[in-house]
DRENBAZA-97537 format. One record per residue: residue number from 1; residue in one letter; z, x, y of N, C-alpha, C, O in turn. Coordinates in Angstrom, 1 decimal. Example, Ala and Ser with C-alpha at 12.3 -4.5 7.8 and 13.67 -1.06 7.14 Angstrom:
<rec><seq>1</seq><type>A</type><n_up>7.8</n_up><n_east>13.2</n_east><n_north>-5.7</n_north><ca_up>7.8</ca_up><ca_east>12.3</ca_east><ca_north>-4.5</ca_north><c_up>7.8</c_up><c_east>13.2</c_east><c_north>-3.3</c_north><o_up>8.5</o_up><o_east>14.2</o_east><o_north>-3.3</o_north></rec>
<rec><seq>2</seq><type>S</type><n_up>7.1</n_up><n_east>12.8</n_east><n_north>-2.2</n_north><ca_up>7.1</ca_up><ca_east>13.7</ca_east><ca_north>-1.1</ca_north><c_up>7.9</c_up><c_east>12.9</c_east><c_north>0.0</c_north><o_up>8.0</o_up><o_east>13.4</o_east><o_north>1.1</o_north></rec>
***
This chain:
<rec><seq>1</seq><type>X</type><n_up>115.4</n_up><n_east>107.3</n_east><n_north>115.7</n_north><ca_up>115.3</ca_up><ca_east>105.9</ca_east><ca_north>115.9</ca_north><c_up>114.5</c_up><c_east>105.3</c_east><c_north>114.8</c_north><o_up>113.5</o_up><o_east>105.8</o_east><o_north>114.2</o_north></rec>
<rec><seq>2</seq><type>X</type><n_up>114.8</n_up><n_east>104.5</n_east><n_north>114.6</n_north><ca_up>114.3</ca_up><ca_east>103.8</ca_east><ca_north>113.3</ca_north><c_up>113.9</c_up><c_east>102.3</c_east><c_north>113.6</c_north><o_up>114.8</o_up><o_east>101.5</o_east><o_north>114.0</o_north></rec>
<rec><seq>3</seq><type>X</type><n_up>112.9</n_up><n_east>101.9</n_east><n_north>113.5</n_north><ca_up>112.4</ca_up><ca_east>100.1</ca_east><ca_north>113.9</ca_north><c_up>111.3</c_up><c_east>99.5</c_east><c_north>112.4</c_north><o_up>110.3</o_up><o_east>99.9</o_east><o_north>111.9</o_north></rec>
<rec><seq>4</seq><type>X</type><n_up>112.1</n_up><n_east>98.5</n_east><n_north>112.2</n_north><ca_up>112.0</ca_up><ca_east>97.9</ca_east><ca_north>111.2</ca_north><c_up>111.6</c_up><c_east>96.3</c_east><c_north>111.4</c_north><o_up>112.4</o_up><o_east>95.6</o_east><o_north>112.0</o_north></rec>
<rec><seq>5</seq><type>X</type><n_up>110.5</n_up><n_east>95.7</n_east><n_north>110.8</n_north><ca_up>109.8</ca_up><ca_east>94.5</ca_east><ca_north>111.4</ca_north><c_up>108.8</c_up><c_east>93.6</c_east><c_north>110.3</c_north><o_up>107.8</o_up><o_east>93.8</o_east><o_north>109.7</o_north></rec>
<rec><seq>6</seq><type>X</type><n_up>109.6</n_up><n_east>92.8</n_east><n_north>110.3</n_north><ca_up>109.0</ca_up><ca_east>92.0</ca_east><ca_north>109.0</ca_north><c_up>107.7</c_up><c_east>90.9</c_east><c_north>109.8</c_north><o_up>108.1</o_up><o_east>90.4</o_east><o_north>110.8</o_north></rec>
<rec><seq>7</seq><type>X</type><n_up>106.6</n_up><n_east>90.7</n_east><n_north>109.3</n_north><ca_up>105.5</ca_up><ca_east>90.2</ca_east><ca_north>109.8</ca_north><c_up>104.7</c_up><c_east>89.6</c_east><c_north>108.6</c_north><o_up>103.8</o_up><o_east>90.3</o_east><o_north>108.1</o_north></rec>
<rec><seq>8</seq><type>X</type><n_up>105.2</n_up><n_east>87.6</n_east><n_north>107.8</n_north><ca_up>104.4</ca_up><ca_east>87.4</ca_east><ca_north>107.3</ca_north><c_up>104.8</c_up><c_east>88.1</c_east><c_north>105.5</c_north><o_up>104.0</o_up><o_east>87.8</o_east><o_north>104.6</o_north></rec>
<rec><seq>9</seq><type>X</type><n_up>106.0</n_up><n_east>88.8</n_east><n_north>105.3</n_north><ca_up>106.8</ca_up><ca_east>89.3</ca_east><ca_north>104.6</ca_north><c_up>106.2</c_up><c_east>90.8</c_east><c_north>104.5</c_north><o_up>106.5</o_up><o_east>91.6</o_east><o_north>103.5</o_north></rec>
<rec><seq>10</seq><type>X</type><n_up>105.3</n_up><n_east>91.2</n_east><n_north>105.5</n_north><ca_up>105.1</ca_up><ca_east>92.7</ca_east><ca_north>105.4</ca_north><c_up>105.8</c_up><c_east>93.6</c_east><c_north>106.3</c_north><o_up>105.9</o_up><o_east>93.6</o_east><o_north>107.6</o_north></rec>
<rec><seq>11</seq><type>X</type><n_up>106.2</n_up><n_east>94.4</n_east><n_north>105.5</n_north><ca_up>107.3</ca_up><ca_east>95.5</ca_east><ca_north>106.2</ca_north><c_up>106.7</c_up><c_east>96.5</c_east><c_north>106.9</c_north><o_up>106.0</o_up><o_east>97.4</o_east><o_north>106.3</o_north></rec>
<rec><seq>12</seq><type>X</type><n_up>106.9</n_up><n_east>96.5</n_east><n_north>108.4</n_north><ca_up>106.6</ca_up><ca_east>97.7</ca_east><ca_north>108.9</ca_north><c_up>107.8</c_up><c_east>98.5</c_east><c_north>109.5</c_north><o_up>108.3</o_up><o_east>98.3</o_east><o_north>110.6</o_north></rec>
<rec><seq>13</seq><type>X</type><n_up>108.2</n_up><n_east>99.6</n_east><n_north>108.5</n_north><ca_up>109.2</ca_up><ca_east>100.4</ca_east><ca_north>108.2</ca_north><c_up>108.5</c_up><c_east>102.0</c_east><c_north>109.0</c_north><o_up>107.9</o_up><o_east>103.0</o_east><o_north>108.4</o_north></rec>
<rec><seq>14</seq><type>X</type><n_up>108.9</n_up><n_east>101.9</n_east><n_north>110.4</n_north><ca_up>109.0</ca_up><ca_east>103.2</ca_east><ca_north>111.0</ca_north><c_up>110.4</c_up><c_east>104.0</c_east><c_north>111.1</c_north><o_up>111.5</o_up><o_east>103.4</o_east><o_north>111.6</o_north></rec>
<rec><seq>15</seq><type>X</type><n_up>110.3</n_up><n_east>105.4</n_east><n_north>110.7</n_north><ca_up>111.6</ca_up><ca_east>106.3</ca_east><ca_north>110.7</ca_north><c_up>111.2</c_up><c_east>107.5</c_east><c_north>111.6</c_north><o_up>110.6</o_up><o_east>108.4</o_east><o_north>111.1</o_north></rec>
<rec><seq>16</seq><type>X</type><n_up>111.5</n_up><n_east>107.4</n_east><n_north>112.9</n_north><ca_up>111.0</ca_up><ca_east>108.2</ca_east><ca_north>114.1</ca_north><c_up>111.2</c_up><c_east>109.6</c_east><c_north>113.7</c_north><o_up>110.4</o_up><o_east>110.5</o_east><o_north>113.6</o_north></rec>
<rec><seq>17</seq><type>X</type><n_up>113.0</n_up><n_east>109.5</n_east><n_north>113.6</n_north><ca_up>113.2</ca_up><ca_east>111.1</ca_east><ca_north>112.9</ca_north><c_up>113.5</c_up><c_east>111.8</c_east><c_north>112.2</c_north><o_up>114.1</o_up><o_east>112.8</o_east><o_north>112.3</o_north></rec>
<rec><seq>18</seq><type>X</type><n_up>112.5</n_up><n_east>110.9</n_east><n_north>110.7</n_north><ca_up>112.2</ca_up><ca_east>111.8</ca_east><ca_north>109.8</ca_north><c_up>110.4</c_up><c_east>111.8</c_east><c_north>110.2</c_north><o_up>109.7</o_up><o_east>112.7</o_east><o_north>109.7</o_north></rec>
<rec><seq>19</seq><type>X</type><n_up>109.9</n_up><n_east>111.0</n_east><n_north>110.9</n_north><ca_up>108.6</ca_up><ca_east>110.9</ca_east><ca_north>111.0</ca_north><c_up>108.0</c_up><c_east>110.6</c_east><c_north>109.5</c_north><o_up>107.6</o_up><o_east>111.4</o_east><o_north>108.6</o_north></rec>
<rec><seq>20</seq><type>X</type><n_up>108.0</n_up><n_east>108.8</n_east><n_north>109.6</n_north><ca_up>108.0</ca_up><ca_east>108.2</ca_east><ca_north>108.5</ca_north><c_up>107.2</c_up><c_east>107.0</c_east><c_north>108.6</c_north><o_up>107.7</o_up><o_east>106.2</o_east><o_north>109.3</o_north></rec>
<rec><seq>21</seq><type>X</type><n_up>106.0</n_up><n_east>106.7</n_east><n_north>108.1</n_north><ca_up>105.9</ca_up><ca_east>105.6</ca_east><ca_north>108.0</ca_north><c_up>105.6</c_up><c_east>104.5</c_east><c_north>107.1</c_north><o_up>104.5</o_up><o_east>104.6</o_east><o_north>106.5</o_north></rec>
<rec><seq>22</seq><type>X</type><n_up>106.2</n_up><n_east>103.2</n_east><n_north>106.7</n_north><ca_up>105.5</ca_up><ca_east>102.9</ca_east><ca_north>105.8</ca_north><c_up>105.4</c_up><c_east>101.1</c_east><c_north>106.3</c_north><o_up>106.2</o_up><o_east>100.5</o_east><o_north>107.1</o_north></rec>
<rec><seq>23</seq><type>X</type><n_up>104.2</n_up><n_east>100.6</n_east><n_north>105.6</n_north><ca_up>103.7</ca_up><ca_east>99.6</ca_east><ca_north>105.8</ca_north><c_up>103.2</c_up><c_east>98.7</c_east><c_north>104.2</c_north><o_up>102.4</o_up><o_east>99.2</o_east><o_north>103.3</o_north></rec>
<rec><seq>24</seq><type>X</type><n_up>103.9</n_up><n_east>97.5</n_east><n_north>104.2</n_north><ca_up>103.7</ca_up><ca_east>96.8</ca_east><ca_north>102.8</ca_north><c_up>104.5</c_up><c_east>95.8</c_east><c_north>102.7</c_north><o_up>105.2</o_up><o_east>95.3</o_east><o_north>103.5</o_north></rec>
<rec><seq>25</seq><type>X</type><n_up>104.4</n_up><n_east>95.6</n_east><n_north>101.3</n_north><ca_up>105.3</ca_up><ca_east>94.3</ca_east><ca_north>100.7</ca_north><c_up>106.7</c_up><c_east>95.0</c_east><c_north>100.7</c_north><o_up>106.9</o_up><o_east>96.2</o_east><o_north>101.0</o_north></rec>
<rec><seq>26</seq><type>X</type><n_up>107.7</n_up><n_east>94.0</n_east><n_north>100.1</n_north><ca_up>109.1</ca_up><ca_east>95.1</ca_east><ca_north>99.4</ca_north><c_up>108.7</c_up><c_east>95.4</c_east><c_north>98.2</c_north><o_up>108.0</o_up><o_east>94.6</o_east><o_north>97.5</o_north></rec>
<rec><seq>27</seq><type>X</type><n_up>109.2</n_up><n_east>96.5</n_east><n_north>97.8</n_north><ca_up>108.9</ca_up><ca_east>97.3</ca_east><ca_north>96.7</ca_north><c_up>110.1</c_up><c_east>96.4</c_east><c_north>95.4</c_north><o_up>111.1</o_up><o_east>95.8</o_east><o_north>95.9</o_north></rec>
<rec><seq>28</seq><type>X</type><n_up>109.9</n_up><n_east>96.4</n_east><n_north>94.4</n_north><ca_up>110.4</ca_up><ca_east>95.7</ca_east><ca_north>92.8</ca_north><c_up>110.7</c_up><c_east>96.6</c_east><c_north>91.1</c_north><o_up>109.6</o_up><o_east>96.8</o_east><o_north>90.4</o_north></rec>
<rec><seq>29</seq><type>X</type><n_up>111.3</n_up><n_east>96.9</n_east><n_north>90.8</n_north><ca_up>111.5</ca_up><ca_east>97.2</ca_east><ca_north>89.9</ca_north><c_up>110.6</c_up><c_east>98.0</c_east><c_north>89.2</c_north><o_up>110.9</o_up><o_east>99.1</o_east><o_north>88.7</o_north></rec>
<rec><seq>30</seq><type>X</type><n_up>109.0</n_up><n_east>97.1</n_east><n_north>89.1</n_north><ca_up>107.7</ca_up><ca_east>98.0</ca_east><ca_north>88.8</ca_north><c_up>106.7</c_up><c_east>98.4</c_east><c_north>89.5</c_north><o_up>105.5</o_up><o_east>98.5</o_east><o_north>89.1</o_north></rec>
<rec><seq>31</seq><type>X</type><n_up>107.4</n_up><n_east>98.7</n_east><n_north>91.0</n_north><ca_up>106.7</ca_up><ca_east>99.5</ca_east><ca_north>91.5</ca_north><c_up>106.7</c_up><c_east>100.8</c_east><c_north>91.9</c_north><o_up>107.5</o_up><o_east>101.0</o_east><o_north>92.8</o_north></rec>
<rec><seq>32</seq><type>X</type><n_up>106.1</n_up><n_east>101.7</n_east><n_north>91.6</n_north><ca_up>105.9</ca_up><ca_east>103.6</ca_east><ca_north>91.1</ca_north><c_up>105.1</c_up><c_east>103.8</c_east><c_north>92.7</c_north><o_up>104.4</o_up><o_east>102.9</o_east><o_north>93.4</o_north></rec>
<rec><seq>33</seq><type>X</type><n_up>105.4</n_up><n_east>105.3</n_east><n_north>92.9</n_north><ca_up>104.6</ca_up><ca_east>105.8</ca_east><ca_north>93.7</ca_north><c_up>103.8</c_up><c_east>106.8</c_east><c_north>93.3</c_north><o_up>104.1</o_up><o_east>107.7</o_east><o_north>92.6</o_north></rec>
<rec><seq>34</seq><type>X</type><n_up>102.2</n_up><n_east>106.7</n_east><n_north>94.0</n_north><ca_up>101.4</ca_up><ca_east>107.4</ca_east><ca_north>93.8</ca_north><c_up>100.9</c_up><c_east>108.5</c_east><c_north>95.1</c_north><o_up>100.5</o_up><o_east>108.1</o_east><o_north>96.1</o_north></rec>
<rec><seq>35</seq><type>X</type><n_up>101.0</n_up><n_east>109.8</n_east><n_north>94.9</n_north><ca_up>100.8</ca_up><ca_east>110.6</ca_east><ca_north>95.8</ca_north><c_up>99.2</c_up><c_east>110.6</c_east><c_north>95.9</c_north><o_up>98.4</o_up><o_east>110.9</o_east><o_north>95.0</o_north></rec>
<rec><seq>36</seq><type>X</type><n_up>98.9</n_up><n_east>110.1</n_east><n_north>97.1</n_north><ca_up>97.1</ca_up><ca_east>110.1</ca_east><ca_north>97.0</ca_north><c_up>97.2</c_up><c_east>111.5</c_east><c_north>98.1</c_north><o_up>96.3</o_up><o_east>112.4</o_east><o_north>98.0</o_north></rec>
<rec><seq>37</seq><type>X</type><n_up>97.9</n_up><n_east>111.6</n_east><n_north>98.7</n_north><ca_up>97.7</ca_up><ca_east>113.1</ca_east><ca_north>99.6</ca_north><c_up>99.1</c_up><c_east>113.7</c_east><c_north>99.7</c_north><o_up>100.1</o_up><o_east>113.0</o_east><o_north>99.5</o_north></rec>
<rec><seq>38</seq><type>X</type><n_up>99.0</n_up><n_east>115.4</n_east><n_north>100.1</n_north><ca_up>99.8</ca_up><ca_east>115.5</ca_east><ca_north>100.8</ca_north><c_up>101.4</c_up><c_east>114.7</c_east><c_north>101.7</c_north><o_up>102.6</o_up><o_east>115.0</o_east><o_north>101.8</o_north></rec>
<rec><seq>39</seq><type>X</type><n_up>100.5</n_up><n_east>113.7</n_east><n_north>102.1</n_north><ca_up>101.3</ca_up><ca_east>113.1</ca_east><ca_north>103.4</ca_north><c_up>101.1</c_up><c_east>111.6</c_east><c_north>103.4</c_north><o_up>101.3</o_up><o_east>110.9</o_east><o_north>104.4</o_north></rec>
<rec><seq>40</seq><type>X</type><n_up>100.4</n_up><n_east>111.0</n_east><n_north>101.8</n_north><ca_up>100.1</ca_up><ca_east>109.7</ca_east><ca_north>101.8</ca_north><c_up>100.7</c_up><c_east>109.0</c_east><c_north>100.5</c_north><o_up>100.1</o_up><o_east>109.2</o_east><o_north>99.5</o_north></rec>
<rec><seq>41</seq><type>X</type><n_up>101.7</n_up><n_east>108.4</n_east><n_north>100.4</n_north><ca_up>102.1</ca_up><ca_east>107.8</ca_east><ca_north>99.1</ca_north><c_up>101.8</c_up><c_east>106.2</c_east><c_north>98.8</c_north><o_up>102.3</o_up><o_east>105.4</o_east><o_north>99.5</o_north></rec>
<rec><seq>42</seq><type>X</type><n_up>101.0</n_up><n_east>105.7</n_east><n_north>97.7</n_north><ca_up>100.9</ca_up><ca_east>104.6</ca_east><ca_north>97.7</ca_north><c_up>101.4</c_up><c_east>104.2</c_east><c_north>96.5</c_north><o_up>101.4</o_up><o_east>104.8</o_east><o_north>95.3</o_north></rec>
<rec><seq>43</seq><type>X</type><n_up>102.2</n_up><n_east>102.7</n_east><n_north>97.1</n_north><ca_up>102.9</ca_up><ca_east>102.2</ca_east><ca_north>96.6</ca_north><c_up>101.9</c_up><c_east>101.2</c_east><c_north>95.7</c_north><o_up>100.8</o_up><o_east>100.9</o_east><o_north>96.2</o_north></rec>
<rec><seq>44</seq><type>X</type><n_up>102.6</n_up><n_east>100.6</n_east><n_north>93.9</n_north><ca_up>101.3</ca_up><ca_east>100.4</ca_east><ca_north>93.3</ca_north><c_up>102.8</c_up><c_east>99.6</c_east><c_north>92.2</c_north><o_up>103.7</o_up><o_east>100.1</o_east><o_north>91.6</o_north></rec>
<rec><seq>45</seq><type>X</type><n_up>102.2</n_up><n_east>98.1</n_east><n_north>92.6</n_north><ca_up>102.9</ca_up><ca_east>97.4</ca_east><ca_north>91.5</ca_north><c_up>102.1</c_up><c_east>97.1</c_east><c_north>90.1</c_north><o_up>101.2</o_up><o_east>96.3</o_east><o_north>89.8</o_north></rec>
<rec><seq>46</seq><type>X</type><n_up>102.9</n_up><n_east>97.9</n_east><n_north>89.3</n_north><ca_up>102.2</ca_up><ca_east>97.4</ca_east><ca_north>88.2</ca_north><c_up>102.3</c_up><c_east>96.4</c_east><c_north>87.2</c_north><o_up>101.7</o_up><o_east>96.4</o_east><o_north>86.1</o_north></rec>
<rec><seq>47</seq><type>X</type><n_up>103.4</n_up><n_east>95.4</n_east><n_north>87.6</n_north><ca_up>103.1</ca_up><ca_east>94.0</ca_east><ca_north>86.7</ca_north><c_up>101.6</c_up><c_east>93.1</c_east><c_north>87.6</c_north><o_up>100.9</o_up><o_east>92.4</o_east><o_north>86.9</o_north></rec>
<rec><seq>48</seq><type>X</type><n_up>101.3</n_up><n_east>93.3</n_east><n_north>89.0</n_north><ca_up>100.3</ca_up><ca_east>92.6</ca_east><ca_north>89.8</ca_north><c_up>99.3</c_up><c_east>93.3</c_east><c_north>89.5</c_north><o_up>98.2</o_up><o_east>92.7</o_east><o_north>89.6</o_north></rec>
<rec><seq>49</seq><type>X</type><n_up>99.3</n_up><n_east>94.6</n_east><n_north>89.1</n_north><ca_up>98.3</ca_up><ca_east>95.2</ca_east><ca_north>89.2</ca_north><c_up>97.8</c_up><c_east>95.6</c_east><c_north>90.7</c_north><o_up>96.6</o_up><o_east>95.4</o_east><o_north>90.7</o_north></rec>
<rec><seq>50</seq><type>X</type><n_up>98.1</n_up><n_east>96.0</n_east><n_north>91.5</n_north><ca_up>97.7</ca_up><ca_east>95.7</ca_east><ca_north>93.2</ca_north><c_up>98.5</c_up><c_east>97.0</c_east><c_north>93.9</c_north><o_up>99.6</o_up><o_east>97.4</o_east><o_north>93.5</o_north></rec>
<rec><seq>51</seq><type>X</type><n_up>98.0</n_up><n_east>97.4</n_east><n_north>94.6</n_north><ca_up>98.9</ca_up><ca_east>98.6</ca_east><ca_north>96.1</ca_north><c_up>99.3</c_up><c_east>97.4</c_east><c_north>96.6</c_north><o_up>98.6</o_up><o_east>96.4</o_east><o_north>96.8</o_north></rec>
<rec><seq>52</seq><type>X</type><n_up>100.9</n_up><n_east>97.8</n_east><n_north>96.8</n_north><ca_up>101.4</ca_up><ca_east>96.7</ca_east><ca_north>97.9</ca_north><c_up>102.1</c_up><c_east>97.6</c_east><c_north>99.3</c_north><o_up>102.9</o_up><o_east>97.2</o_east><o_north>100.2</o_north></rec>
<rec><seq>53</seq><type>X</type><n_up>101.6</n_up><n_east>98.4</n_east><n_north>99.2</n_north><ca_up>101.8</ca_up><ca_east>99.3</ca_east><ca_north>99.8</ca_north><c_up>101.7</c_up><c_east>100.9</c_east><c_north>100.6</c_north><o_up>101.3</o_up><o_east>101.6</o_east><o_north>99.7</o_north></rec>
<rec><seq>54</seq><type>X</type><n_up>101.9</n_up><n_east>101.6</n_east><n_north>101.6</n_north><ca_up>101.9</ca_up><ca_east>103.2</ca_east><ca_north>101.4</ca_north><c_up>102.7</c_up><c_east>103.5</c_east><c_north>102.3</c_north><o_up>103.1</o_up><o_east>102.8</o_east><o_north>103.2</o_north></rec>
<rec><seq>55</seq><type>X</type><n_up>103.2</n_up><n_east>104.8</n_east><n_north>102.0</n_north><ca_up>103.8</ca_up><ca_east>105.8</ca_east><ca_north>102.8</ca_north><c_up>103.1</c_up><c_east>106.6</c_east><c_north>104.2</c_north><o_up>101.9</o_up><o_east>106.2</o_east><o_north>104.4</o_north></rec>
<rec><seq>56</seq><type>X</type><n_up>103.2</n_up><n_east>107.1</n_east><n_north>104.6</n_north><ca_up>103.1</ca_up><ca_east>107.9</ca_east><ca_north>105.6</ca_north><c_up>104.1</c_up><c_east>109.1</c_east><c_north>105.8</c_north><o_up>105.1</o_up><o_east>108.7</o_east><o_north>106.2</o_north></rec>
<rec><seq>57</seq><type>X</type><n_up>103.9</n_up><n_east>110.4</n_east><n_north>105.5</n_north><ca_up>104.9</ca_up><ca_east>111.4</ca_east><ca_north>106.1</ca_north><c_up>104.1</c_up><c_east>111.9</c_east><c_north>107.0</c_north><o_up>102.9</o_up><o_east>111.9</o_east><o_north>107.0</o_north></rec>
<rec><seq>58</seq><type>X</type><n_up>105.3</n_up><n_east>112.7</n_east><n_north>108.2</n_north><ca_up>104.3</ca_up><ca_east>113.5</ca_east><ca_north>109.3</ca_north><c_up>103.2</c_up><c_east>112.9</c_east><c_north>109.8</c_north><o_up>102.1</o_up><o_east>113.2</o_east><o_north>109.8</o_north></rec>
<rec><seq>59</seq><type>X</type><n_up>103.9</n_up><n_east>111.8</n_east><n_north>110.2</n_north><ca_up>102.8</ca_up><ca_east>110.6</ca_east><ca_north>111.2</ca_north><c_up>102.2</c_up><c_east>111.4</c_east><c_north>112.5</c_north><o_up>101.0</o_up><o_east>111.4</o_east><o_north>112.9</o_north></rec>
<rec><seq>60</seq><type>X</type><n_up>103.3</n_up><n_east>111.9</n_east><n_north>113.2</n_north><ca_up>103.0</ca_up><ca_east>112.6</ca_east><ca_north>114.6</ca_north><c_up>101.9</c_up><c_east>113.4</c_east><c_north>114.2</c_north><o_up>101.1</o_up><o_east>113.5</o_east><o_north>115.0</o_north></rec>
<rec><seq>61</seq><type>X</type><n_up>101.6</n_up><n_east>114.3</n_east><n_north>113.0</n_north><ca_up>101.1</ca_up><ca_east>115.5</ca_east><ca_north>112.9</ca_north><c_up>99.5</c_up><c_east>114.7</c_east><c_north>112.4</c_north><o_up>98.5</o_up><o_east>115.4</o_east><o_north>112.4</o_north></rec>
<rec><seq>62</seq><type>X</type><n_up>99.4</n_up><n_east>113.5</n_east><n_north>112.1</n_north><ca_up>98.5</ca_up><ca_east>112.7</ca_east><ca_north>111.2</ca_north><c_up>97.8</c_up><c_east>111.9</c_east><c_north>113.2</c_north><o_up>96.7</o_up><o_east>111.8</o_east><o_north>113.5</o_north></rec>
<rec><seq>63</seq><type>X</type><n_up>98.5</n_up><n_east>111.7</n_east><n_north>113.6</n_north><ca_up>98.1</ca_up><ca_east>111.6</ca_east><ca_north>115.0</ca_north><c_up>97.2</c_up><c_east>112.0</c_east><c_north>115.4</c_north><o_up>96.1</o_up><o_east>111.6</o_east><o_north>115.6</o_north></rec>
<rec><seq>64</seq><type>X</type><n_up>98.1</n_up><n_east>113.5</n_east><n_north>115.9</n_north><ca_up>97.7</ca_up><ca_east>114.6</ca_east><ca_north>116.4</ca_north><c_up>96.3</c_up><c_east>115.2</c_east><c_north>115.8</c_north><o_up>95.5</o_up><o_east>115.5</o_east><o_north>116.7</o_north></rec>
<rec><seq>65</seq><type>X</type><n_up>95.8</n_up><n_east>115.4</n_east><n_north>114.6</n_north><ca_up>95.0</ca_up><ca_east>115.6</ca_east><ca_north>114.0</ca_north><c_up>93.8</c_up><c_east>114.6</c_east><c_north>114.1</c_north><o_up>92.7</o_up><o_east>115.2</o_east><o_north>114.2</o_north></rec>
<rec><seq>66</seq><type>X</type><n_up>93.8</n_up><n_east>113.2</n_east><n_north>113.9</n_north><ca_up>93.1</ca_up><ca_east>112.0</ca_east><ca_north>114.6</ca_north><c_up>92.3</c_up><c_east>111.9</c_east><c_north>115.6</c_north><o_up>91.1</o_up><o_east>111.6</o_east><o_north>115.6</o_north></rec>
<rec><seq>67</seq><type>X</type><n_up>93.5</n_up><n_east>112.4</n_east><n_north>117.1</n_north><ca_up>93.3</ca_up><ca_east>112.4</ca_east><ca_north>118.2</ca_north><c_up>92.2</c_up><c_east>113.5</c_east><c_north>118.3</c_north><o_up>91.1</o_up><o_east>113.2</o_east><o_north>118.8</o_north></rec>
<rec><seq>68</seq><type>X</type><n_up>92.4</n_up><n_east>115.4</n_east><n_north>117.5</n_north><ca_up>91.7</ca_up><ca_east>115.8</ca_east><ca_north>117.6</ca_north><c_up>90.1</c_up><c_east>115.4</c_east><c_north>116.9</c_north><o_up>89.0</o_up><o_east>115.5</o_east><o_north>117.6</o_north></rec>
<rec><seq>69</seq><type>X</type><n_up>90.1</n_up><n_east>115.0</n_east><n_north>116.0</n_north><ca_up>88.7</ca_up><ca_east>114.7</ca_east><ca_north>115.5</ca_north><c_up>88.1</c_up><c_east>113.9</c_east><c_north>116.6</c_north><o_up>86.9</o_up><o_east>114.1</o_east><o_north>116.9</o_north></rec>
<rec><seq>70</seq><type>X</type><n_up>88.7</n_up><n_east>113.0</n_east><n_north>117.4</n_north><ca_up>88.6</ca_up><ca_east>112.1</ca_east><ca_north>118.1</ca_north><c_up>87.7</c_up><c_east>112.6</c_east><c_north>119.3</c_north><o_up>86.8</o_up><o_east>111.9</o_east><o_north>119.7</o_north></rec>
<rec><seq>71</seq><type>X</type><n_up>87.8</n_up><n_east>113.7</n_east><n_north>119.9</n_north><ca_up>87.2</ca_up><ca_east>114.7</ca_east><ca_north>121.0</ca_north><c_up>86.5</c_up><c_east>115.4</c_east><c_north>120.7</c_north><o_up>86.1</o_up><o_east>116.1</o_east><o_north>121.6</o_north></rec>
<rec><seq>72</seq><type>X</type><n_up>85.8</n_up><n_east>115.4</n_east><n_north>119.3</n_north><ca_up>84.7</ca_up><ca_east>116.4</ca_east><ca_north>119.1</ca_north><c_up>83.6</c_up><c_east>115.4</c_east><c_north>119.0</c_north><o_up>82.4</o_up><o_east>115.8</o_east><o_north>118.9</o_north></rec>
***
């Protein structure tokens, strides 16, 4: 399932099953992605100079891991 929701012209672009998430502007011509983790890609326009955005892979697992820090 996939739910997609524009808010203010920011995209929140969930892909349930690929377990995906991303949140930002729409992406343009000059914007490149930068792997800051594993499991984190940020989106980085470079005529603005600015992150207009990031990725998320393995959100459930990024959860999951959350929730545990969360209980210690």
């Amino acid at each position: 399932m996939r739910t997609r929701r524009k808010q203010s012209k920011i995209i929140i672009d969930e892909d349930k099953k690929n377990d995906i998430l991303y949140i930002g502007y729409p992406t343009n011509p000059y914007t490149v992605g930068i792997d800051f983790s594993d499991d984190i890609i940020l989106h980085y326009d470079r005529r603005r100079k600015r992150v207009i955005g990031i990725t998320v892979l393995h959100l459930e697992k990024l959860k999951d891991e959350l929730r545990k820090e969360g209980k210690k």
